[in-house]
C-alpha positions in Angstrom: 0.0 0.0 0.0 1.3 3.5 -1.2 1.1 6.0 1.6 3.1 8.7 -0.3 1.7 12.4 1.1 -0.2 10.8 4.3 -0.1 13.0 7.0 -0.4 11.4 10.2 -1.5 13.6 13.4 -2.0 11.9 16.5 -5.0 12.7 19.3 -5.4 16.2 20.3 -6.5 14.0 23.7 -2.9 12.3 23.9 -1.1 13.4 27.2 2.1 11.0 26.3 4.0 9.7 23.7 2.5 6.2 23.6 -0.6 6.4 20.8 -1.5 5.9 17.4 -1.4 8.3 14.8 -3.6 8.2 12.3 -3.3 9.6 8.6 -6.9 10.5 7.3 -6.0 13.0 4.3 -5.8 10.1 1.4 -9.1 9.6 -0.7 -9.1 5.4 -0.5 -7.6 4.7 2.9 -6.7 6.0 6.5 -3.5 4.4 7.9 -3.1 3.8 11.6 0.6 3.2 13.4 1.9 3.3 16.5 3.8 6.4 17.0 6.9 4.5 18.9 7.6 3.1 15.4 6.4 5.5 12.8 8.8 3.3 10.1 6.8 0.1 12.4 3.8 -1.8 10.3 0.8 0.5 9.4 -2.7 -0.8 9.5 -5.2 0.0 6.7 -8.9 0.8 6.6 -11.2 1.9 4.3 -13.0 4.9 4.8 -16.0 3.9 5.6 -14.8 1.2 8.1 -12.8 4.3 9.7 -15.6 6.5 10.4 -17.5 3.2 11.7 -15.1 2.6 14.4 -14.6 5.8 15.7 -18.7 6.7 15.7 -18.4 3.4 18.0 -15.6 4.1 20.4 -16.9 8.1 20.5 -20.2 6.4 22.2 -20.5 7.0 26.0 -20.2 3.8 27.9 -23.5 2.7 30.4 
């Protein structure tokens, strides 16, 4: 997978150096890594699945 011109942010929430960043800007995937190892295995998700997950873990717990 070509992620040439991702940019990868990570959460404006994070208070340490151990998180994911996530690279949203490309049209036909988002790209999530672990920001220890930014040169480390990147997952891949479509879109849609992206949006799906996070609509899911913004949910307040019971």
């Amino acid at each position: 997978m070509d992620l040439t011109g991702a940019l990868w942010r990570t959460s404006t929430r994070s208070g340490n150096s151990e998180c994911v960043e996530v690279a949203d800007n490309l049209p036909e995937v988002v790209g999530v890594r672990d920001s220890k190892e930014p040169a480390g295995p990147v997952l891949v998700f479509a879109p849609a699945a992206w949006r799906a997950f996070v609509a899911v873990a913004r949910r307040p717990t019971a």
